[in-house]
LOGU-925635 format. One record per residue (C-alpha): residue number from 1; chain; y, z, x. Coordinates in steps of 0.1 Angstrom, whole numbers, plus 5000, padded with zeros to 4 digits. Example, Ala and Ser with C-alpha at 12.3 -4.5 7.8 and 13.67 -1.06 7.14 Angstrom:
2
REC:1:A:4955:5078:5123
REC:2:A:4989:5071:5137
! end
This chain:
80
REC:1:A:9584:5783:7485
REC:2:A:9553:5792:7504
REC:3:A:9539:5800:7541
REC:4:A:9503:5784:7553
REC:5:A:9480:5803:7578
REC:6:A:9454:5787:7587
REC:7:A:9421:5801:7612
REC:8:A:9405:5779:7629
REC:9:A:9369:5782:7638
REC:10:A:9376:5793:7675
REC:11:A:9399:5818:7658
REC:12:A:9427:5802:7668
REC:13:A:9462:5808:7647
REC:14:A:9481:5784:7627
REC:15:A:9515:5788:7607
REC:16:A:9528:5761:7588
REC:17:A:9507:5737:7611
REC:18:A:9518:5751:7642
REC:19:A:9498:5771:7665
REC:20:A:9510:5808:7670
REC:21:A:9501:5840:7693
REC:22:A:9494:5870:7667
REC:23:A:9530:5889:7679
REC:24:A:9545:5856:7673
REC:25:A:9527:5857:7635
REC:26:A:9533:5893:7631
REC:27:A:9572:5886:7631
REC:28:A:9568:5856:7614
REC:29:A:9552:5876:7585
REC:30:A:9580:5904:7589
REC:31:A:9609:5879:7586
REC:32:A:9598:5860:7558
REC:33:A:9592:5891:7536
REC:34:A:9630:5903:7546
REC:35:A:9641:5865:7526
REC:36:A:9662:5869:7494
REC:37:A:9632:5845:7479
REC:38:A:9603:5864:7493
REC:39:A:9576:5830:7500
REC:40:A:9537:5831:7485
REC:41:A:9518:5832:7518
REC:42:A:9486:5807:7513
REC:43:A:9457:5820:7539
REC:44:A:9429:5796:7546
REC:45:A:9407:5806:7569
REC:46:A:9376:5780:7584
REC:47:A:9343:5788:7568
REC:48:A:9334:5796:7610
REC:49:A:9362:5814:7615
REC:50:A:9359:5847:7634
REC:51:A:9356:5876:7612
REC:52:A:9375:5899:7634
REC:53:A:9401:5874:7632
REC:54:A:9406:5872:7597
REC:55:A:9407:5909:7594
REC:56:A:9435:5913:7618
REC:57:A:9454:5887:7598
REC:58:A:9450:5906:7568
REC:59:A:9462:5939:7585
REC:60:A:9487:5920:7601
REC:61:A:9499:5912:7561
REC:62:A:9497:5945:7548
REC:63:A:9516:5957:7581
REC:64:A:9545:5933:7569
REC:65:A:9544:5946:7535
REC:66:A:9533:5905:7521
REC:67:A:9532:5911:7483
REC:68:A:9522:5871:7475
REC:69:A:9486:5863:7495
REC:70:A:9467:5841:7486
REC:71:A:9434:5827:7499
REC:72:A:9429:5789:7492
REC:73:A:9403:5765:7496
REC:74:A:9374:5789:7484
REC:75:A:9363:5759:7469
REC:76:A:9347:5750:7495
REC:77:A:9324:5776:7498
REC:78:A:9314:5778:7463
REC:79:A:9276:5767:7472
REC:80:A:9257:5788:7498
! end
């Protein structure tokens, strides 16, 4: 079982293809972690995406106590 944020280049939210506010993603985070199977959270965030976006996701996981992040599609960026 796993979760999917995703930031979009204008910094914009998404959760499991939705679009979300960050209180709305804040207790999204906090009621997934209370689940008897706790999901892997996969965070993808554009290669545009707002910096200051990203790290307020990130706090927002370690707020919610998330023990399985990962960031996918680093691929991506593999060449500079």
């Amino acid at each position: 079982m796993r979760n999917s944020i995703v930031i979009t280049a204008a910094g914009a939210l998404e959760w499991n293809g939705q679009t979300v506010t960050q209180p709305q993603l804040r207790h999204l985070l906090t009621v997934s972690t209370q689940l008897p199977e706790v999901p892997e959270l996969h965070l993808r965030p554009d290669a545009a995406a707002p910096y200051r976006v990203v790290d307020e996701v990130l706090v927002l996981t370690k707020r919610a106590n998330v023990q399985k992040l990962s960031f996918v599609g680093n691929e991506a960026y593999a060449r500079f």
